[in-house]
Every structure is written in structure tokens, then in C-alpha cells.
RODO-2510 file (C-alpha; in nm, 4 decimals, decimal comma):
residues 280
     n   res          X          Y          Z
     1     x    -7,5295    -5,1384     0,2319
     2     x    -7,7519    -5,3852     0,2063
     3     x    -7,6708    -5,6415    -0,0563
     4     x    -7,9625    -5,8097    -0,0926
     5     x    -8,1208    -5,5026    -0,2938
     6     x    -8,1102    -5,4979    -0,6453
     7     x    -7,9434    -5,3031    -0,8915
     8     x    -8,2124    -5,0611    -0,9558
     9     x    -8,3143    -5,0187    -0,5464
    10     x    -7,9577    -4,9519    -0,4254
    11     x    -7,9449    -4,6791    -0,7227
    12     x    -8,2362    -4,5140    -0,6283
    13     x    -8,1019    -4,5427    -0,2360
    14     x    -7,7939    -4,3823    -0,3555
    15     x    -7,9728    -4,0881    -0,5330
    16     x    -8,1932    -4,0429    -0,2410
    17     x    -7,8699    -3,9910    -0,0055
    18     x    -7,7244    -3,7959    -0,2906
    19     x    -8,0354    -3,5212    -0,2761
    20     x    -8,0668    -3,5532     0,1191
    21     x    -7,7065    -3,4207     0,1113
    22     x    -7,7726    -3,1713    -0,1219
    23     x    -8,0654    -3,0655     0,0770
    24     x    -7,8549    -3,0043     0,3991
    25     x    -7,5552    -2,9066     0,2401
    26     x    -7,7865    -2,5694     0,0780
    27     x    -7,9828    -2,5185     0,4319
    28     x    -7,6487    -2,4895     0,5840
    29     x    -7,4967    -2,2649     0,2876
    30     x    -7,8259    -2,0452     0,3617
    31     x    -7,8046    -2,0284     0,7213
    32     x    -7,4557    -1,9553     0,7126
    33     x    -7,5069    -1,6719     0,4414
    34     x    -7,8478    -1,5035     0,6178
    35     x    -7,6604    -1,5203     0,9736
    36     x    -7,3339    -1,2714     0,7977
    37     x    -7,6080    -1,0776     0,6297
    38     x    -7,7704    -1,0045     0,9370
    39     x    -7,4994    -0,9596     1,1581
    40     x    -7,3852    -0,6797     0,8810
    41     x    -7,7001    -0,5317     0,9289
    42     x    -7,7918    -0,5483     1,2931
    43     x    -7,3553    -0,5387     1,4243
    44     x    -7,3369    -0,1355     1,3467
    45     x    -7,6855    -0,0574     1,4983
    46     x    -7,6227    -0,2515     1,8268
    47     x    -7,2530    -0,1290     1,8739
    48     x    -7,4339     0,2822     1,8642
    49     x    -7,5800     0,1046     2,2161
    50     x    -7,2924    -0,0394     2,3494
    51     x    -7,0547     0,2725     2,3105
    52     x    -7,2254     0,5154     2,5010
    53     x    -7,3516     0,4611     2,8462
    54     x    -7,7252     0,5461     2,9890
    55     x    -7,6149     0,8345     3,1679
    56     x    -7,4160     0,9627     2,9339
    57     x    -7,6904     0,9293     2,6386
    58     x    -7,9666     1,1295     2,9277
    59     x    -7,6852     1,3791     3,0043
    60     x    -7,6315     1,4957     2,5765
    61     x    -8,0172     1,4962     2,5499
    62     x    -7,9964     1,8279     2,7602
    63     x    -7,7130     1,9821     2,5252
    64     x    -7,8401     2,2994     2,3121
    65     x    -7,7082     2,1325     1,9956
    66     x    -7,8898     1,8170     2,0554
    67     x    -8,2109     1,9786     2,1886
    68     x    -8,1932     2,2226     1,8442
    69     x    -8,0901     1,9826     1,6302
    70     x    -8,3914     1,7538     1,6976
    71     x    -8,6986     2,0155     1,7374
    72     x    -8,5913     2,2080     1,4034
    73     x    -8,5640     1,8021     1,2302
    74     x    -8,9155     1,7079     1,3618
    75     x    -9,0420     2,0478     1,2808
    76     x    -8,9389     2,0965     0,9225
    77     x    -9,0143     1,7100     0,8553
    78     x    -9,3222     1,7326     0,9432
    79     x    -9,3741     2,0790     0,7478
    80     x    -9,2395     1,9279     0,4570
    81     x    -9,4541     1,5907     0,4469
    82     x    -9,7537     1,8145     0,4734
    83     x    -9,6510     2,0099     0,1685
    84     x    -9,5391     1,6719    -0,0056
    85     x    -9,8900     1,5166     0,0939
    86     x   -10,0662     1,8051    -0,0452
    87     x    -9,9659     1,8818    -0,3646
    88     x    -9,8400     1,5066    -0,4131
    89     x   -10,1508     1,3159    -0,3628
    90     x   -10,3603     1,4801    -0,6670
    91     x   -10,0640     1,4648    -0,8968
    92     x   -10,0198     1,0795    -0,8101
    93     x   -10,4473     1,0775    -0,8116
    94     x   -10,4083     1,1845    -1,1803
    95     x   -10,1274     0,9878    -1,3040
    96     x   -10,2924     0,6609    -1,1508
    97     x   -10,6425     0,7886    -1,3144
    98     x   -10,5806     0,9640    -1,6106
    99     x   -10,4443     0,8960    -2,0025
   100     x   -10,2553     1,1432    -2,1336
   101     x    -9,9488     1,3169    -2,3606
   102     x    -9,6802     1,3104    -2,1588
   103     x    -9,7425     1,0927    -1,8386
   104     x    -9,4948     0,8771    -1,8462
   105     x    -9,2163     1,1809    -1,8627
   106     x    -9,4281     1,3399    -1,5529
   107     x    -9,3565     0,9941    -1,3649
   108     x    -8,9933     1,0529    -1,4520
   109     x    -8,9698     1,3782    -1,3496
   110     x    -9,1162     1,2983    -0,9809
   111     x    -8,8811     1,0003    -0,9600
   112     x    -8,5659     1,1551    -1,0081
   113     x    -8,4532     1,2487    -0,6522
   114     x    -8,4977     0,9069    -0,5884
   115     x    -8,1495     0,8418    -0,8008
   116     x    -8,0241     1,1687    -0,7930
   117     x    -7,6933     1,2083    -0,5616
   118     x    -7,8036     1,4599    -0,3004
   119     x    -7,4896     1,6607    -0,3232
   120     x    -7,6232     1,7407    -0,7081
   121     x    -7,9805     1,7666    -0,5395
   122     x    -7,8689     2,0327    -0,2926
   123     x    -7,6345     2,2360    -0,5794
   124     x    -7,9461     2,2427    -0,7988
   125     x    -8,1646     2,3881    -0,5490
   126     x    -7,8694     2,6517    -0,5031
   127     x    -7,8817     2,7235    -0,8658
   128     x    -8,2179     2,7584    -0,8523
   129     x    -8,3315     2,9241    -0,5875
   130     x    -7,9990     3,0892    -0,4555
   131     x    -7,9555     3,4510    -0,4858
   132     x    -7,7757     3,4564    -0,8084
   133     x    -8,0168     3,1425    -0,8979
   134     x    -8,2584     3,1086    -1,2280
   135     x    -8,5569     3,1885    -0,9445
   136     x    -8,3443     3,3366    -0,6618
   137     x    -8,2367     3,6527    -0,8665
   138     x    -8,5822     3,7893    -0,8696
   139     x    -8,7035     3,6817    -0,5268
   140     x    -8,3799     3,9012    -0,4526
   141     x    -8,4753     4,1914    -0,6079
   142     x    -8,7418     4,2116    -0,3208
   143     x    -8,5469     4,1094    -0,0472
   144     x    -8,6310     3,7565    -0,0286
   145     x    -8,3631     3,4855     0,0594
   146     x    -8,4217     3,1300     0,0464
   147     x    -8,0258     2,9780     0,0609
   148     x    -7,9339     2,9217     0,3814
   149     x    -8,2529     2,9543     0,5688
   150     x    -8,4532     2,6826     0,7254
   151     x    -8,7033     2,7435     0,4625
   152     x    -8,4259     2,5961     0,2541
   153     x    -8,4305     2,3210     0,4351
   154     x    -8,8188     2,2668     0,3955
   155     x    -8,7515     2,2496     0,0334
   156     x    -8,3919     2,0394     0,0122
   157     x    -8,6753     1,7994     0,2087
   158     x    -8,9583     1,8150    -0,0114
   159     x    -8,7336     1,7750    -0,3001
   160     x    -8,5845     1,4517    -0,1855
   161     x    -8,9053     1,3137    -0,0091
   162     x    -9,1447     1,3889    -0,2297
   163     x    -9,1178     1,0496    -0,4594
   164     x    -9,0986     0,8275    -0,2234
   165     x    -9,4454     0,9468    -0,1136
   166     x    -9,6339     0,9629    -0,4739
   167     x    -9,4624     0,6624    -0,5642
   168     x    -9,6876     0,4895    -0,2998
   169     x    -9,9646     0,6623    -0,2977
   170     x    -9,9701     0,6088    -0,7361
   171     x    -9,9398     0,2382    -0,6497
   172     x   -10,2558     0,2343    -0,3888
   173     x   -10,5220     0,4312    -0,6209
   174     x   -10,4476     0,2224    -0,9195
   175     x   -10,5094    -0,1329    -0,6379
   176     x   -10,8247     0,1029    -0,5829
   177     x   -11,1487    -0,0877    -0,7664
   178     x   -11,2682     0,1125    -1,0506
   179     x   -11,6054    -0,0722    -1,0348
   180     x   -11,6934     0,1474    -0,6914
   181     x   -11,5731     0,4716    -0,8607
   182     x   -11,7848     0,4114    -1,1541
   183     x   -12,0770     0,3262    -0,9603
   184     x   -12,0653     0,6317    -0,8107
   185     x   -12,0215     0,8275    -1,1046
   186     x   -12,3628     0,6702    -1,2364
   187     x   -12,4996     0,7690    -0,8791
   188     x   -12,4537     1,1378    -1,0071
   189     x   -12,1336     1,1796    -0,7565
   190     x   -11,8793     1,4720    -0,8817
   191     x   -11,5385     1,4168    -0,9345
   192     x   -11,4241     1,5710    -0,6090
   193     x   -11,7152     1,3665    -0,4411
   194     x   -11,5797     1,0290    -0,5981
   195     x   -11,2251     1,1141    -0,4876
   196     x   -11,2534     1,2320    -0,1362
   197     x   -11,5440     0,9181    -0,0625
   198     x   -11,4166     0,6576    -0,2899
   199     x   -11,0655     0,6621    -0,3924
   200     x   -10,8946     0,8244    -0,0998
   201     x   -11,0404     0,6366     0,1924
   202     x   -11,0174     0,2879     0,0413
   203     x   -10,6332     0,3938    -0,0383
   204     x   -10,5522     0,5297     0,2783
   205     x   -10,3446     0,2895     0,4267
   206     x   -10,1205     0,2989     0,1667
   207     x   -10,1360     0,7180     0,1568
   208     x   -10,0287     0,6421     0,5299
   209     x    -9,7531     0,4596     0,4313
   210     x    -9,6292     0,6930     0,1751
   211     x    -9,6426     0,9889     0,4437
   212     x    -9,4165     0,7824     0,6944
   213     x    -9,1857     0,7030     0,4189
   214     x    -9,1630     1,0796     0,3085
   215     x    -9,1508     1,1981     0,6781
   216     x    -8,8697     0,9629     0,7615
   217     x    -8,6750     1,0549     0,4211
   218     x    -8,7211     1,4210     0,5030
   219     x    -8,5400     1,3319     0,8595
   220     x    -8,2497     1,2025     0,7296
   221     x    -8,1930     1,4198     0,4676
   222     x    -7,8265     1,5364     0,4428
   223     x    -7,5913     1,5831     0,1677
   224     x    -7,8704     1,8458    -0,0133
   225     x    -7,9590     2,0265     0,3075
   226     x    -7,6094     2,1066     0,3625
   227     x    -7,5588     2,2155     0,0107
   228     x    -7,8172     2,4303    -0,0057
   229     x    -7,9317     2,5320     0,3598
   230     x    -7,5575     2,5484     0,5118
   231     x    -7,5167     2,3989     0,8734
   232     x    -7,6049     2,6618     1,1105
   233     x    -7,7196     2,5676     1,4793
   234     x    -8,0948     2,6553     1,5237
   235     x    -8,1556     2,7815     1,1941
   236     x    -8,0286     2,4828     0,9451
   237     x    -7,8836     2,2109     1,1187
   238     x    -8,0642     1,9207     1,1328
   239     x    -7,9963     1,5821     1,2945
   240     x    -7,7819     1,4494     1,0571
   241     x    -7,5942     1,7874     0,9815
   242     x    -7,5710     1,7835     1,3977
   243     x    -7,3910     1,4221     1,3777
   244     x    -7,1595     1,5277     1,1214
   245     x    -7,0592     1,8597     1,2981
   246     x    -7,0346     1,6952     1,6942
   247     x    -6,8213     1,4446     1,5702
   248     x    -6,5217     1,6052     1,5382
   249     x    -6,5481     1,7234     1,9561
   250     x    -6,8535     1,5895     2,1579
   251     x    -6,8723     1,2439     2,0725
   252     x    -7,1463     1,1107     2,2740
   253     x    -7,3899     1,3880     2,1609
   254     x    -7,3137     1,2544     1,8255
   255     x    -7,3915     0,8822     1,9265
   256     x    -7,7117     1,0294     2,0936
   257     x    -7,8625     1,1884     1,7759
   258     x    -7,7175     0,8862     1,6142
   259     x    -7,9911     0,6557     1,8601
   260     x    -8,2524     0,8548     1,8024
   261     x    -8,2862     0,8431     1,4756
   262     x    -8,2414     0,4896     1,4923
   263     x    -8,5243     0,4519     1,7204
   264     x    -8,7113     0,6484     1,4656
   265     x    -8,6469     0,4175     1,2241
   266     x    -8,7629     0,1466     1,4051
   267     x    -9,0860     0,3094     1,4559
   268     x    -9,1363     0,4183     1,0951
   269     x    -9,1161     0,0785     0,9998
   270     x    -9,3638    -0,0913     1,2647
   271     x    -9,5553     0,2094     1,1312
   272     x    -9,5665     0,1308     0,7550
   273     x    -9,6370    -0,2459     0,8598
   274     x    -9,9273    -0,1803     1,1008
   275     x   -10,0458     0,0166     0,8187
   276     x    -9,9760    -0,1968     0,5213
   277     x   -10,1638    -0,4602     0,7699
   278     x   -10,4450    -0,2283     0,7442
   279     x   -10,4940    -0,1648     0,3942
   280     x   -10,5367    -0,5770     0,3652
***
């Protein structure tokens, strides 16, 4: 240290080497911390690629369960974000719009698959549309069953995708400018007109997002599908009901199904980002 400093400069030296260290010390703390986190993360995902070999991951592709298990997952996820987008987008329209008794209970309501466990989701469903169900008993009466059908499944997926898709779209017609809906109103535009040319297309790219969202919620959808819709190849068993079931003999097809819904994942999330991109 240099002596000839006075009191007051070596202080101020000190202090400085004090919050230097500091500095360091918490980038290093940080870097230590994020590089666990994300080993957590990403460890898992990468060891589904190192267990199974490229052959071996072509060869399950061809197997009947794999093959059924992934047409009736697309198929019904796709059904069921259709139904979600339709009905969903003019309930989240109005809630994002519209004043009135009882809103904030309807926004409730539409959020609570969101927390709901899915084993409860799927034994609700069965209570309610079963055959000894509050709506079941009657659809009985004329010979229509919806447990244990892949129609069940459409609607154990709509039931557990459905908020994550009004959520968003709520959120991107109330960013939506009021000042070009109202101009259009005084242009003598309808309500319908204002909605389908205004609001809609300048909150697409969030509606976009919200559909990806839904359709990869719908695709992963488990614990109320098997509750509800049972776990029966080519009628009910999805992807994740396929995992479950081929691990206990054919690993690899397991670790297959497991990979491609991990490569869906990755997709649905470049997806929502290209999109958000868009909307900005």
C-alpha cells in the first residue's frame, strides 16, 4: 500500500477493493447458481438422447403402439384447440371488453384447471359425464357414452387446455387500442365488424400464442385423460398414457414417445416466440 496517501485516499482505496470483491464474489455466486439450474433443467432432457440409440429410436417409430399413440395425440389435440379457440376467444373477447355482475367469478371459473390436480380434473369429468354422472345418466338413457371413448379424451383436453388459451388471448385484446375500435364504431362499423377487423387481427399474435399453448397442453395431458378416458390402444391412449404403459416392457418405445414430445416442445416454444416477435 502506498503510504504516501492520506488517511481519507487509502480509505476510499480500501472501500473500492472492498466492493470490487463484492462484485466478483456475487458474479461468481450467480454463475455458479444459473450453471446447477440449468444443468437440472437441460441433464434429464439430454440423457432421453443418450439412452437410446438412432436405430433403435427409427426401429420403435414403426411399432403399432407408437404409431397409435401419436396420430390419436395429434388428432384429438388439434380437435380440441379448435373447440378451445372457438368458444374461448368470444368469452375472453367479452371479459377483456365488457363490465359486468359477475366477471371476475367467470375469470375464476375458466382458471381453475390451471390449479386443479388432474387426477380431480379427470374424476370430475367422470362424475359428470360418466354413465351414472349428473349429465351422463341422461345421455345414457339414449345410448350415448362419453367415459372411456376418445371423445372423452377431446374433453379431459379441452378441460385442461382451455385456460391457458383465454388467459392469453384476455391479455392481447385488452393491449388492443380502444381508440381504433371506437373510431370505427363512429365509422358506423357493427360489433361483429369491429371485432373480426379491429380487435382480432391486431391481437392475433398473441391468439397464436394462446392456441400453441393450448395445443401443446392438450398433448401432454395425462393424469385426467386416464381418469376419465381409460388407457386403451387406438381408442384412448395418448402419448403420455403410451409412455406410462411401455414402460413397464418396451423401453425404447417409451424413450421414443418420450423424444418426441420433447421435440414438440421445443417447437412450441420457438413457435410462441416467433409469434410473440410478431405481435411487437
Amino acid at each position: 500500500m502506498d503510504l504516501t496517501r492520506s488517511l481519507p485516499e487509502r480509505e476510499a482505496f480500501a472501500s473500492g477493493s472492498r466492493t470490487r470483491f463484492g462484485r466478483v464474489t456475487l458474479a461468481l455466486l450467480t454463475a455458479v447458481l444459473l450453471g446447477i439450474f440449468l444443468l437440472f433443467i437441460t441433464l434429464p432432457v439430454v440423457s432421453l438422447f443418450l439412452r437410446i440409440s438412432p436405430e433403435a429410436f427409427l426401429r420403435s417409430l414403426g411399432e403399432p403402439v407408437v404409431l397409435d399413440a401419436l396420430a390419436l395425440s395429434l388428432i384429438t389435440a388439434a380437435v380440441s384447440t379448435a373447440i378451445v379457440v372457438l368458444f374461448g376467444t368470444p368469452l375472453a373477447l367479452v371479459n377483456a371488453r365488457r363490465e359486468y355482475r359477475g366477471r371476475e367469478l367467470v375469470d375464476t371459473l375458466t382458471d381453475l384447471p390451471i390449479v386443479l390436480p388432474p387426477a380431480v380434473a379427470g374424476i370430475a369429468l367422470l362424475m359428470a359425464f360418466g354413465r351414472r354422472g349428473v349429465i351422463g345418466q341422461y345421455l345414457d338413457i339414449f345410448g350415448i357414452h362419453i367415459a372411456f371413448t376418445t371423445l372423452a379424451v377431446v374433453i379431459a383436453q379441452v378441460f385442461v387446455a382451455s385456460p391457458f388459451y383465454i388467459r392469453q388471448a384476455k391479455a392481447s385484446f385488452e393491449a388492443v387500442d380502444r381508440l381504433y375500435e371506437d373510431a370505427a364504431r363512429t365509422l358506423g362499423a357493427s360489433p361483429a365488424t369491429v371485432a373480426f377487423r379491429i380487435t382480432i387481427p391486431l391481437a392475433w399474435g398473441g391468439l397464436v400464442s394462446g392456441a400453441i399453448l393450448s395445443f401443446a397442453r392438450a398433448l401432454g395431458e395425462f393424469g385426467a385423460t386416464i381418469m376419465f378416458a381409460g388407457n386403451f390402444q387406438g381408442r384412448t391412449q395418448t402419448m403420455p398414457l403410451a409412455i406410462y404403459t411401455t414402460m413397464q416392457g418396451d423401453l425404447d418405445a417409451a424413450i421414443s414417445l418420450a423424444i418426441i414430445l420433447v421435440m414438440i416442445s421445443f417447437a412450441v416454444i420457438a413457435a410462441v416466440k416467433i409469434a410473440a416477435r410478431r405481435r411487437y
